[in-house]
Jmol script that loads the backbone (N, CA, C; Angstrom):
load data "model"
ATOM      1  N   UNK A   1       7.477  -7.606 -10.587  1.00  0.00           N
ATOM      2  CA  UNK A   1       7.357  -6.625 -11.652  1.00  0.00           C
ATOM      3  C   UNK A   1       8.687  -6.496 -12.360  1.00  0.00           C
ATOM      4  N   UNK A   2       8.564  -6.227 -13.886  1.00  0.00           N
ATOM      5  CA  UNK A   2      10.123  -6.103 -14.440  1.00  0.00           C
ATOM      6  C   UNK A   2       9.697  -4.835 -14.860  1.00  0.00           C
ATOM      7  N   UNK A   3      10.962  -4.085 -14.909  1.00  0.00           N
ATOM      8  CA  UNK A   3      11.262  -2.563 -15.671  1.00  0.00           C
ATOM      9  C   UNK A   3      12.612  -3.092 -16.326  1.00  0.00           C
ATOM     10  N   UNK A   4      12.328  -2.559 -17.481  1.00  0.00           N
ATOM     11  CA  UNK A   4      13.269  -2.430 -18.107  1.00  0.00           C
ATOM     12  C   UNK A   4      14.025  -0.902 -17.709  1.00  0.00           C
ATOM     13  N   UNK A   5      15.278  -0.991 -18.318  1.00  0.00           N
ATOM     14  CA  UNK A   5      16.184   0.251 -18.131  1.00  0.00           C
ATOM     15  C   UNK A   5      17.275  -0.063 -19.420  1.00  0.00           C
ATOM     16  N   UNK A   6      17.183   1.317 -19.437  1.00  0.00           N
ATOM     17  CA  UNK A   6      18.108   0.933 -21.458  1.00  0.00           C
ATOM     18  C   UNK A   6      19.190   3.114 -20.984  1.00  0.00           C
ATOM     19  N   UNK A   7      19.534   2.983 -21.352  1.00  0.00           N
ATOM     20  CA  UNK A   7      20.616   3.720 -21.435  1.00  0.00           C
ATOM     21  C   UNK A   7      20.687   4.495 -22.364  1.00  0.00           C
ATOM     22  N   UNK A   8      19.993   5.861 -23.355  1.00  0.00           N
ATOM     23  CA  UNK A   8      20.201   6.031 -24.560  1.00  0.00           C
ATOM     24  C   UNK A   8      21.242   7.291 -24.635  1.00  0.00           C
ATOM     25  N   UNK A   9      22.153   7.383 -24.763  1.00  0.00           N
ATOM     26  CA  UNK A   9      22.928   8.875 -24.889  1.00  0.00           C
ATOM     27  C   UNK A   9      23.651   9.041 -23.001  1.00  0.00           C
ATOM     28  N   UNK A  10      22.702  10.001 -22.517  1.00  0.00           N
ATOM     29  CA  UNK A  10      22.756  10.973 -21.427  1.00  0.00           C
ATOM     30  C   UNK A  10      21.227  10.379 -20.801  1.00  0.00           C
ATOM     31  N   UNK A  11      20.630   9.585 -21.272  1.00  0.00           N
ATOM     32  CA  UNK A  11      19.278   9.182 -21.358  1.00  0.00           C
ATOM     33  C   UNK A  11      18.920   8.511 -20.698  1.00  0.00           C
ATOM     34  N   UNK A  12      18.483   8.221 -19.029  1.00  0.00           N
ATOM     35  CA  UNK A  12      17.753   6.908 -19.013  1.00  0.00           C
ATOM     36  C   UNK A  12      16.502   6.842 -19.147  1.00  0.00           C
ATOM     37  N   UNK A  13      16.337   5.547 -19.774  1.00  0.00           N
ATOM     38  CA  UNK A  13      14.804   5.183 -19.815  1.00  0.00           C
ATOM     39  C   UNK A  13      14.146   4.054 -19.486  1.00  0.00           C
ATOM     40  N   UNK A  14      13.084   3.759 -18.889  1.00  0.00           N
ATOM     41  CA  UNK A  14      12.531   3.319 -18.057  1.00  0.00           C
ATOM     42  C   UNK A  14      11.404   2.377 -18.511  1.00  0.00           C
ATOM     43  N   UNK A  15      11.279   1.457 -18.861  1.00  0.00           N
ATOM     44  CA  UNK A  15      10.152   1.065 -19.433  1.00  0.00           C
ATOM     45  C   UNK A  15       9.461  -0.400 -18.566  1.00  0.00           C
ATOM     46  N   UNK A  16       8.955   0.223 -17.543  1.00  0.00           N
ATOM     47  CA  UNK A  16       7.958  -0.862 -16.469  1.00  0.00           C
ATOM     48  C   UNK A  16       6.600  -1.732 -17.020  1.00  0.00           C
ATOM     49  N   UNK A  17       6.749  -3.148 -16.696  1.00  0.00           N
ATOM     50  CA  UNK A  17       5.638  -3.654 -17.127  1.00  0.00           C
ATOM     51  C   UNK A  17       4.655  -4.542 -16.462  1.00  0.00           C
ATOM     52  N   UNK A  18       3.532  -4.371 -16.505  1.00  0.00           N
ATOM     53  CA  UNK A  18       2.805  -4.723 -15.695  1.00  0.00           C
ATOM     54  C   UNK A  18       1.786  -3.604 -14.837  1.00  0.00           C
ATOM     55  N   UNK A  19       0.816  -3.654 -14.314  1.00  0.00           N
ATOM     56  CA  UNK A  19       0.102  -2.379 -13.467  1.00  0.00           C
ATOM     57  C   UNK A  19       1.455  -2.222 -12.754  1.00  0.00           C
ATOM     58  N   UNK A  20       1.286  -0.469 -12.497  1.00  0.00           N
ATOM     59  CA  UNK A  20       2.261  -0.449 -11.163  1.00  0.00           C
ATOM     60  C   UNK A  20       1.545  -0.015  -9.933  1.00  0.00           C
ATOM     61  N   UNK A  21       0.958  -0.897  -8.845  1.00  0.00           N
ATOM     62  CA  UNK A  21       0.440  -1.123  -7.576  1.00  0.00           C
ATOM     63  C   UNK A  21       1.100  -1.573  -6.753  1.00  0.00           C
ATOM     64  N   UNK A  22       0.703  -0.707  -5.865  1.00  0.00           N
ATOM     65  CA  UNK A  22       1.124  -1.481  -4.483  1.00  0.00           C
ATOM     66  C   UNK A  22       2.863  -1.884  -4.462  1.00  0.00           C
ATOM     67  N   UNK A  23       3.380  -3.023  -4.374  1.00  0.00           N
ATOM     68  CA  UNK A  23       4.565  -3.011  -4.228  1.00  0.00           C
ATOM     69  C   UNK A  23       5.339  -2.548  -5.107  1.00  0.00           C
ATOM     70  N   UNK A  24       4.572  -3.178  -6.465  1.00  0.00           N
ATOM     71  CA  UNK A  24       5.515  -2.877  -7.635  1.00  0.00           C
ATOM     72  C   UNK A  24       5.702  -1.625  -7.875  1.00  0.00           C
ATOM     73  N   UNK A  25       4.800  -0.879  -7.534  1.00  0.00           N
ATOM     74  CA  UNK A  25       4.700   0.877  -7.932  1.00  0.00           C
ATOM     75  C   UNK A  25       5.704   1.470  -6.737  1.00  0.00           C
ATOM     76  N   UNK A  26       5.906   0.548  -5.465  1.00  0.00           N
ATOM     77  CA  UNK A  26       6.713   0.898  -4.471  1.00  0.00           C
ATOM     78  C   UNK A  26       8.160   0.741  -5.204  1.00  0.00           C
ATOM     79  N   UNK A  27       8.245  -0.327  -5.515  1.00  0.00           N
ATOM     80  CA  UNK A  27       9.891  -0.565  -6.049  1.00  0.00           C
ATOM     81  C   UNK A  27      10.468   0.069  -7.144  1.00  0.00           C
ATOM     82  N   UNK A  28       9.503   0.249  -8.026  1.00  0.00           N
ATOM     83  CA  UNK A  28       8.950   1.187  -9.191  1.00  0.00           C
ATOM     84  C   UNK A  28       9.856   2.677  -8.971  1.00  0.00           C
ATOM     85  N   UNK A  29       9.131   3.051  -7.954  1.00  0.00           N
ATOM     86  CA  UNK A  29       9.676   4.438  -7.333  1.00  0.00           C
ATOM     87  C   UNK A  29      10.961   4.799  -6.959  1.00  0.00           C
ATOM     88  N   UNK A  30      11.195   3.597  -6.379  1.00  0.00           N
ATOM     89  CA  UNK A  30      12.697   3.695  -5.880  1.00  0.00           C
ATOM     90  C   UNK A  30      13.685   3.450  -6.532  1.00  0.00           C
ATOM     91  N   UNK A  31      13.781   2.638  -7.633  1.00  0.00           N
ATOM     92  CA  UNK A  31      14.615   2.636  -8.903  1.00  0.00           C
ATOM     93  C   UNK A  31      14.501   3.863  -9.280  1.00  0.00           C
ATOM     94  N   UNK A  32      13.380   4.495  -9.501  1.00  0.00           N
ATOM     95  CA  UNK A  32      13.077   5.835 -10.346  1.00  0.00           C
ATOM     96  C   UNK A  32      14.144   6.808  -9.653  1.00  0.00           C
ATOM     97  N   UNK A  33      13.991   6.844  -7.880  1.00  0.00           N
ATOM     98  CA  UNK A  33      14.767   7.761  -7.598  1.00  0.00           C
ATOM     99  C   UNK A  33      16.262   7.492  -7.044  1.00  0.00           C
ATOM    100  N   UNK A  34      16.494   6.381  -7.291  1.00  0.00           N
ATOM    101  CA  UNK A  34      18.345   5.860  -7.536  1.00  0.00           C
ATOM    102  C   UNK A  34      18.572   6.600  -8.757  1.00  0.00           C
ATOM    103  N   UNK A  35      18.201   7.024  -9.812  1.00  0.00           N
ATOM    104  CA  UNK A  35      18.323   7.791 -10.654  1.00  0.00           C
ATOM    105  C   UNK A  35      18.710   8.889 -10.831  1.00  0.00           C
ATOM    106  N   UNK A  36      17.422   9.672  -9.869  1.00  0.00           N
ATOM    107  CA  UNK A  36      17.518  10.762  -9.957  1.00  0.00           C
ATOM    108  C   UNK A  36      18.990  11.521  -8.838  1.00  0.00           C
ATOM    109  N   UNK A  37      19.254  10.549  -8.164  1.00  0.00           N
ATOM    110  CA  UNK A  37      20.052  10.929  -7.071  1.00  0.00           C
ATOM    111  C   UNK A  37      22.062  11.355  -7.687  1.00  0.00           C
ATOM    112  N   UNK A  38      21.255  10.972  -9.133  1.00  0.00           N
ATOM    113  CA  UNK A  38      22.865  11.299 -10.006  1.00  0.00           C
ATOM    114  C   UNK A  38      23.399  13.153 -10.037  1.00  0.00           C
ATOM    115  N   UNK A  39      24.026  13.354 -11.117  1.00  0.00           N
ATOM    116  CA  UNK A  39      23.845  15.079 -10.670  1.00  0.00           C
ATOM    117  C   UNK A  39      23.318  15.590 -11.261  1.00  0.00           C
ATOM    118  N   UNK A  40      23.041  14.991 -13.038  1.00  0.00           N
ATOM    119  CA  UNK A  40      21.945  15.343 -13.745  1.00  0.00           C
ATOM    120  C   UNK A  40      21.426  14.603 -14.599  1.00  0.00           C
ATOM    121  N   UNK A  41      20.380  14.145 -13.439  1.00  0.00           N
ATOM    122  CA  UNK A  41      19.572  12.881 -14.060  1.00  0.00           C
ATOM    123  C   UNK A  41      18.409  13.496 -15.280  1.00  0.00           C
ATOM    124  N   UNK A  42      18.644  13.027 -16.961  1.00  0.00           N
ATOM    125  CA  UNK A  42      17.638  12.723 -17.550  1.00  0.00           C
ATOM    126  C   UNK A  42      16.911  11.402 -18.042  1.00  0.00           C
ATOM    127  N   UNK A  43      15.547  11.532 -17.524  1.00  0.00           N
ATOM    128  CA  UNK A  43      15.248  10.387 -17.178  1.00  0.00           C
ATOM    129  C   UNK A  43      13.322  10.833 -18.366  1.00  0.00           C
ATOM    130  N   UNK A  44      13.366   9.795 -19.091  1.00  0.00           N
ATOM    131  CA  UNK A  44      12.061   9.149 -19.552  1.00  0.00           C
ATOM    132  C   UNK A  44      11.190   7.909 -19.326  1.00  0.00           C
ATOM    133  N   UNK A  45      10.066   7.729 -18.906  1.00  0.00           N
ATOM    134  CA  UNK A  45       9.064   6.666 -18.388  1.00  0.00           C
ATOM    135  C   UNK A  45       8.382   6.506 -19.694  1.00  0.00           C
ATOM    136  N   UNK A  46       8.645   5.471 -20.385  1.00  0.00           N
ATOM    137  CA  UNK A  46       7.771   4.631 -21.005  1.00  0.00           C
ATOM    138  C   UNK A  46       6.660   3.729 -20.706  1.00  0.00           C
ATOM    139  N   UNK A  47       5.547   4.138 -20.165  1.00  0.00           N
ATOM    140  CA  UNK A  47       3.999   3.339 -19.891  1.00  0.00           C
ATOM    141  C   UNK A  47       3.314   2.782 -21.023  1.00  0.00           C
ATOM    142  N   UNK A  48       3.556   2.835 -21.990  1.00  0.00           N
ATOM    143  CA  UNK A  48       3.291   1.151 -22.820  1.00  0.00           C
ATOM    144  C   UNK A  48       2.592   0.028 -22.435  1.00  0.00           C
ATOM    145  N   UNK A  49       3.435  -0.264 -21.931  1.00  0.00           N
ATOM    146  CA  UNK A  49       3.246  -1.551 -21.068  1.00  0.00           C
ATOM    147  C   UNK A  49       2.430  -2.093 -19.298  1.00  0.00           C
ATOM    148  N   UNK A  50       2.069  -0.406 -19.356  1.00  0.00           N
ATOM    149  CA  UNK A  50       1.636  -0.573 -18.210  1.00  0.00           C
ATOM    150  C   UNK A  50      -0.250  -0.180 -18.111  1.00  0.00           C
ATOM    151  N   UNK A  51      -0.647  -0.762 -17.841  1.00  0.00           N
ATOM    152  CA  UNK A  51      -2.100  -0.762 -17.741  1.00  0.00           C
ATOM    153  C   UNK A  51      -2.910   0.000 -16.978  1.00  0.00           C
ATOM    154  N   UNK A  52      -2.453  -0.153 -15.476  1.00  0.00           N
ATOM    155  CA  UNK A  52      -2.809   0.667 -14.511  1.00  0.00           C
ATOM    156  C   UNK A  52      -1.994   1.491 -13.537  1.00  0.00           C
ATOM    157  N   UNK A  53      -2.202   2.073 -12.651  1.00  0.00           N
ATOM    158  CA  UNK A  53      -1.184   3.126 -11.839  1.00  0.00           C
ATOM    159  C   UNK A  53      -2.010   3.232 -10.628  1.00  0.00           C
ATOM    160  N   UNK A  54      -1.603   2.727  -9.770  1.00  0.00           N
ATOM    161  CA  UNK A  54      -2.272   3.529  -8.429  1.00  0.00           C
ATOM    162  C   UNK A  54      -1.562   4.829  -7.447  1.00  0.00           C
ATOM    163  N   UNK A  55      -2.319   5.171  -6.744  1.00  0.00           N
ATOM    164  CA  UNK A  55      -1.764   6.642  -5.897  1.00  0.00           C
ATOM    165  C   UNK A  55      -0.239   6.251  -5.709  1.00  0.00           C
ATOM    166  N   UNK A  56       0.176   5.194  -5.251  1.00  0.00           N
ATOM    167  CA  UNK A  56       1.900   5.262  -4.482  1.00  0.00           C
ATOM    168  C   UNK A  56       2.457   5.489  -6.291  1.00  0.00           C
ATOM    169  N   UNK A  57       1.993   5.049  -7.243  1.00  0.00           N
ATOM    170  CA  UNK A  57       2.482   4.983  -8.539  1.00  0.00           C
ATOM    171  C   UNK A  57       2.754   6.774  -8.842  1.00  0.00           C
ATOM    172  N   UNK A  58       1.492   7.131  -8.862  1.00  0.00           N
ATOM    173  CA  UNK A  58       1.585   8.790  -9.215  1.00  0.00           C
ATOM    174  C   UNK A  58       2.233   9.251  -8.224  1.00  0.00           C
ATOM    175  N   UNK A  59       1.959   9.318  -6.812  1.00  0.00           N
ATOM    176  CA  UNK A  59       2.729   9.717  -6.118  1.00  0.00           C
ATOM    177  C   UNK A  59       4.213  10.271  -6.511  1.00  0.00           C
ATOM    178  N   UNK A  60       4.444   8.839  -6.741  1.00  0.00           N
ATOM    179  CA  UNK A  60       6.194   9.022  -6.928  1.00  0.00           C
ATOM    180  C   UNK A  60       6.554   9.495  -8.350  1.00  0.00           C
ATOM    181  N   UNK A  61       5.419   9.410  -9.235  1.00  0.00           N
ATOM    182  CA  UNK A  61       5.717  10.178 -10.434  1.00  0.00           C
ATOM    183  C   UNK A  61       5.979  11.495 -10.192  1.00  0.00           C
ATOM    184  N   UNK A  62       5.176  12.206  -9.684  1.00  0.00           N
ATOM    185  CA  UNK A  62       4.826  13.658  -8.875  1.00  0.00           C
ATOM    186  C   UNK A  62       5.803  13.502  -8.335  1.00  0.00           C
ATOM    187  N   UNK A  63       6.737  13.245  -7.545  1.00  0.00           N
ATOM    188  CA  UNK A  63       7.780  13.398  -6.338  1.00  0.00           C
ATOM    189  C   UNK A  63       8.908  13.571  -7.159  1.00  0.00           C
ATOM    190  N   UNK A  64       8.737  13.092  -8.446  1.00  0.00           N
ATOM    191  CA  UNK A  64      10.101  12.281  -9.478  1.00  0.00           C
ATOM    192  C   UNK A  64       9.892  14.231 -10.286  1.00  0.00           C
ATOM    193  N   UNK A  65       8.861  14.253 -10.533  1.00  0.00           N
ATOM    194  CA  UNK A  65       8.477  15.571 -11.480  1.00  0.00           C
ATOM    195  C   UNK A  65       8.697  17.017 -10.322  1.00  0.00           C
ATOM    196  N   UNK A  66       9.017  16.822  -9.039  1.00  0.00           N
ATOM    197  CA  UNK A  66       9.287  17.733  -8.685  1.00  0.00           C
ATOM    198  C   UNK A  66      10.256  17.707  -8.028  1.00  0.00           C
ATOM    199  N   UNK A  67      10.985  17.110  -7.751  1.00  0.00           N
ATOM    200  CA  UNK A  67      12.664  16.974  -7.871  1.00  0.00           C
ATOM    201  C   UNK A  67      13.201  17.187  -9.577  1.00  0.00           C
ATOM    202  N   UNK A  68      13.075  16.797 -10.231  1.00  0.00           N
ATOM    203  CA  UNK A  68      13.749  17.533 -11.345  1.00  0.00           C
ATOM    204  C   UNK A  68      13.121  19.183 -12.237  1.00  0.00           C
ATOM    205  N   UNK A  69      12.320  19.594 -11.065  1.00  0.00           N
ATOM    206  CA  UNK A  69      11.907  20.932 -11.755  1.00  0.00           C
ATOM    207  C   UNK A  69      12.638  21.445 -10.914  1.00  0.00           C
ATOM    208  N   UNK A  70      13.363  20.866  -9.080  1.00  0.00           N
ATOM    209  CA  UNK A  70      14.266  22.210  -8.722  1.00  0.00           C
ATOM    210  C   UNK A  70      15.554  21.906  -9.871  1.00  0.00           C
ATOM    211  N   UNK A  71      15.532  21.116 -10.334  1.00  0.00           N
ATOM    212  CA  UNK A  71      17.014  21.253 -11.351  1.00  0.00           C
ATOM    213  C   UNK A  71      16.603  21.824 -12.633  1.00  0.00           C
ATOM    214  N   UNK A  72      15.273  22.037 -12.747  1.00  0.00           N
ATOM    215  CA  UNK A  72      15.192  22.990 -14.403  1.00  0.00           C
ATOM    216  C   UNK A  72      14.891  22.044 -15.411  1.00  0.00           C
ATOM    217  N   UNK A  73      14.426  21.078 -15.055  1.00  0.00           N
ATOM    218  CA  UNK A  73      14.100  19.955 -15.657  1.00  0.00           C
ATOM    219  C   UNK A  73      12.419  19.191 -15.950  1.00  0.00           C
ATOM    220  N   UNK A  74      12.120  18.194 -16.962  1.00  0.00           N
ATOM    221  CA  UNK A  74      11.146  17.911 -16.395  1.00  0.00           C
ATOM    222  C   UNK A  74      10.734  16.049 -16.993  1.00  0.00           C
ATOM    223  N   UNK A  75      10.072  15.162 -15.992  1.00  0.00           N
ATOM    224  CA  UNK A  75      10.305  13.802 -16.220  1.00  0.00           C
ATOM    225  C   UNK A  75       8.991  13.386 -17.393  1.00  0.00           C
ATOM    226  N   UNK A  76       9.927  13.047 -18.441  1.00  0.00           N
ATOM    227  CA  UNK A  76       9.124  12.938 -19.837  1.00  0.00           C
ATOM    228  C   UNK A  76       8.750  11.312 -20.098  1.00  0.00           C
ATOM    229  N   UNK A  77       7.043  11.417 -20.342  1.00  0.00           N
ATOM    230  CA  UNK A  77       6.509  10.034 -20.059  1.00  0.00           C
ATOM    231  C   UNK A  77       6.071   9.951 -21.623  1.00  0.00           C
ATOM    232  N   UNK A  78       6.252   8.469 -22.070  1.00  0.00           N
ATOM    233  CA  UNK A  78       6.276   8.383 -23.620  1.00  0.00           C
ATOM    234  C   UNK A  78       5.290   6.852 -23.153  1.00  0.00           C
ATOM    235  N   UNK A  79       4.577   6.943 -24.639  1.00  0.00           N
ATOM    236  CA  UNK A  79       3.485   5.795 -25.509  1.00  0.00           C
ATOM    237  C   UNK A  79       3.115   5.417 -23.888  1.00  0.00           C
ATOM    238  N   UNK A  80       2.309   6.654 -23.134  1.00  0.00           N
ATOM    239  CA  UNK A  80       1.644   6.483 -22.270  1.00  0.00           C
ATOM    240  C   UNK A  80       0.255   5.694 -22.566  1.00  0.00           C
ATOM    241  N   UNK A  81       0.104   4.623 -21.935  1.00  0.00           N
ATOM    242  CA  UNK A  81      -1.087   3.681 -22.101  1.00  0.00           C
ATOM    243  C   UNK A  81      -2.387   4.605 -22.044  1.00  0.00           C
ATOM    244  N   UNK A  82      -3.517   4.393 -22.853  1.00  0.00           N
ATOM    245  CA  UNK A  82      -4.914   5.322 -22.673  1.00  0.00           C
ATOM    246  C   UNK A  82      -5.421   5.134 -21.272  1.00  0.00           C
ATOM    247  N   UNK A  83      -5.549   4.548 -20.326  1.00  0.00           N
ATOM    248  CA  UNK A  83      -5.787   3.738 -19.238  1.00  0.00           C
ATOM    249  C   UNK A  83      -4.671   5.364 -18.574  1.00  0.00           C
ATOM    250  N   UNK A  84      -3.441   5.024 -18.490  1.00  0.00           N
ATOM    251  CA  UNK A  84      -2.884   5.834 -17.771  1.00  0.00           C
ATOM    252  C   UNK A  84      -2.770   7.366 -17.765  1.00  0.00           C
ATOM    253  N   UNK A  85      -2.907   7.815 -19.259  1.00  0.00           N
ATOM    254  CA  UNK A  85      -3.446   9.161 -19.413  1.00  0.00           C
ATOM    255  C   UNK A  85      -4.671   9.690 -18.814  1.00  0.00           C
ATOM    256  N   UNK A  86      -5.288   9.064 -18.775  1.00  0.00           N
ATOM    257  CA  UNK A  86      -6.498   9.374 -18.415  1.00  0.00           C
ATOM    258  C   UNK A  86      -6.782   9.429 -16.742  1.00  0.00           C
ATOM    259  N   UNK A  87      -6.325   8.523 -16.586  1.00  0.00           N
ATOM    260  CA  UNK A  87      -5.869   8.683 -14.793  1.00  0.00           C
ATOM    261  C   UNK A  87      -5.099   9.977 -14.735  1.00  0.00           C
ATOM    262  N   UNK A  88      -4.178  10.371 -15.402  1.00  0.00           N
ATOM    263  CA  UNK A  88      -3.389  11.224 -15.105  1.00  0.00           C
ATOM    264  C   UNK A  88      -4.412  12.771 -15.437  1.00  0.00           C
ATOM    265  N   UNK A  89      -5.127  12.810 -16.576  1.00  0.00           N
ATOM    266  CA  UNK A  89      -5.823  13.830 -16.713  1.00  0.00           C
ATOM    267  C   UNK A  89      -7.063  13.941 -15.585  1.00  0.00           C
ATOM    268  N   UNK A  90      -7.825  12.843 -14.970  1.00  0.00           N
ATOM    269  CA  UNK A  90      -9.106  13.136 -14.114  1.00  0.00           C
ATOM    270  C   UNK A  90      -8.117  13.623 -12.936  1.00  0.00           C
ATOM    271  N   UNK A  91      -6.897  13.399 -11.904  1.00  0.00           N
ATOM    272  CA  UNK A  91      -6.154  14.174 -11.041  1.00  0.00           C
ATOM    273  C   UNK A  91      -5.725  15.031 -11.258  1.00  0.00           C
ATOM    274  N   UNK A  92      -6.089  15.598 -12.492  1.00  0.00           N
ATOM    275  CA  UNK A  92      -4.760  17.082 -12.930  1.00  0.00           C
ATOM    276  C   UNK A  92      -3.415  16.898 -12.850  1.00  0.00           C
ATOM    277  N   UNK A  93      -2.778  15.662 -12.974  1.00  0.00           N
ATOM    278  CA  UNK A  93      -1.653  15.926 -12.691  1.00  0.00           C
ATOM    279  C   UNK A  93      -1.368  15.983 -14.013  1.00  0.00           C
ATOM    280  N   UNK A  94      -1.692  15.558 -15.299  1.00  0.00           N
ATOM    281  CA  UNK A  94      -1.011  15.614 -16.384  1.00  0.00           C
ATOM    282  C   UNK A  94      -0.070  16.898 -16.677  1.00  0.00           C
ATOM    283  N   UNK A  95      -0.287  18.210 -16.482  1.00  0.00           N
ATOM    284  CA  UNK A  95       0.012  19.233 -17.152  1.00  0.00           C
ATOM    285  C   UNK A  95       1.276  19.186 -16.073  1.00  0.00           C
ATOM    286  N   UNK A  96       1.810  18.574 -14.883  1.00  0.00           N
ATOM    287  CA  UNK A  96       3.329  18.430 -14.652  1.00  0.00           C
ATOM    288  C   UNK A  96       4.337  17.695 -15.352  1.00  0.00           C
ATOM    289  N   UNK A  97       3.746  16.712 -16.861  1.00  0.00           N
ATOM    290  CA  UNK A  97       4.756  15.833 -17.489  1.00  0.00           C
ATOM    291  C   UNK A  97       4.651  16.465 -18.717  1.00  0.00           C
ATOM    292  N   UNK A  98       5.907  15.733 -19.342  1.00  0.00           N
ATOM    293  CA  UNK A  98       5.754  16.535 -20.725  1.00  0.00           C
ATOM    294  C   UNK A  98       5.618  14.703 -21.249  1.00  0.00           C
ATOM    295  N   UNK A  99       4.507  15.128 -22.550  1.00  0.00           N
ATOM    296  CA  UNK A  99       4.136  13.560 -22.660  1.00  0.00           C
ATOM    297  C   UNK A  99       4.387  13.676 -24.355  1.00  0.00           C
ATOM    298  N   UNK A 100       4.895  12.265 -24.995  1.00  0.00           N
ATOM    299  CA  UNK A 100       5.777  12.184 -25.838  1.00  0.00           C
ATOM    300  C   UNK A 100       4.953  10.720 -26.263  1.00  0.00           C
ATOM    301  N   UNK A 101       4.584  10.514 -27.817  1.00  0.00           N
ATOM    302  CA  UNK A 101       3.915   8.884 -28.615  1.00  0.00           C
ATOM    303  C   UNK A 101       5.147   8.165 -28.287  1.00  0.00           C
ATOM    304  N   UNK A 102       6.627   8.336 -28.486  1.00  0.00           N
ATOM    305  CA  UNK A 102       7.625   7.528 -28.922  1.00  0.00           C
ATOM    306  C   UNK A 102       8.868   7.733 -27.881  1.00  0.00           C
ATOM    307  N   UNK A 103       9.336   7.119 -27.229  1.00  0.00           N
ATOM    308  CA  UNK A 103      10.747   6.808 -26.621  1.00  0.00           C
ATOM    309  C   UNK A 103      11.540   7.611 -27.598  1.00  0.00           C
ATOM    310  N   UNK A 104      12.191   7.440 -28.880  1.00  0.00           N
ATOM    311  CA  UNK A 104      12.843   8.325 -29.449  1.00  0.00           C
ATOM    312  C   UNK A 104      12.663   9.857 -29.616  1.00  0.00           C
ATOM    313  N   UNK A 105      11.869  10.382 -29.336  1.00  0.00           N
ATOM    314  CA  UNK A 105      11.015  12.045 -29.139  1.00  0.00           C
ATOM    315  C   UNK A 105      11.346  12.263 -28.221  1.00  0.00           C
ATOM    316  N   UNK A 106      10.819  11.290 -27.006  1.00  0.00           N
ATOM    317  CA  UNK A 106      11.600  11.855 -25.259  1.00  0.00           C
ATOM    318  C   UNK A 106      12.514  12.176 -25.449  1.00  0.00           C
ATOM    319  N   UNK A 107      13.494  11.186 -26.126  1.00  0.00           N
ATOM    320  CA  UNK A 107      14.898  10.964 -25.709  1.00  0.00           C
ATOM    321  C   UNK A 107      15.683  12.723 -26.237  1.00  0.00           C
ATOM    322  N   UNK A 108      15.097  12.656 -27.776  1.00  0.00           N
ATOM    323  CA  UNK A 108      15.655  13.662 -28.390  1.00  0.00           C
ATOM    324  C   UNK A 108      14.979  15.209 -27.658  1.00  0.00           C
ATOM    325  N   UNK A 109      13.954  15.067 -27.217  1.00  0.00           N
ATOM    326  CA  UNK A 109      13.498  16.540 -26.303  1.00  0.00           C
ATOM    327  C   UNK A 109      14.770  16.891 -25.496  1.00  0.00           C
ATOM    328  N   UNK A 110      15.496  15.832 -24.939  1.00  0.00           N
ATOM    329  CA  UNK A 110      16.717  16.571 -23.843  1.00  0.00           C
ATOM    330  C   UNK A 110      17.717  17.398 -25.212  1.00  0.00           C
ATOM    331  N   UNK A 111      18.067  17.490 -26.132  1.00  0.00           N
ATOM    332  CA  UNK A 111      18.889  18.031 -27.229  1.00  0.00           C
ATOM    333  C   UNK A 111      18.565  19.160 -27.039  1.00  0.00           C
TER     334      UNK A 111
END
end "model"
wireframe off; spacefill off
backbone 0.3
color backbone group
């Protein structure tokens, strides 16, 4: 699996491609939270590119979204694939992300 990682400002962003299952959604995660382990990680997920998501995938989205709410924060997912919204809305988890059409909107929400 490749993720991209781009740097914008104070910004990282994240842009994984391919389903994220199984391993990839494993490795997926753990980049995600080398991240967060900074002192104040802002961090955006670009799903674009990603088709599908399984449980270890959300999982760690959820794990990622509640580690940065004890910091007052929250992990902003942009040009989320229809495929992945929709997964995210039949679990309820949607209403823990703040969801954004464009990488540049995430980015600028931290301002």
């Amino acid at each position: 699996m490749k993720v991209g990682r781009q740097q914008i400002g104070t910004v990282e962003v994240f842009s994984p491609v391919g389903a994220l299952v199984d391993n990839d959604a494993t490795q997926f995660t753990q980049t995600l939270f080398q991240v967060l382990s900074a002192p104040n990680p802002r961090v955006v997920v670009s799903l674009q590119d990603v088709p599908y998501m399984d449980s270890i995938a959300l999982e760690g989205l959820v794990k990622a979204t509640e580690e940065l709410a004890d910091r007052a924060t929250k992990l902003k997912l942009a040009q989320v694939s229809p495929t992945c919204r929709e997964i995210l809305e039949l679990t309820n988890l949607a209403p823990r992300f703040r969801f954004f059409n464009d990488v540049q909107d995430a980015v600028r929400s931290f301002l």
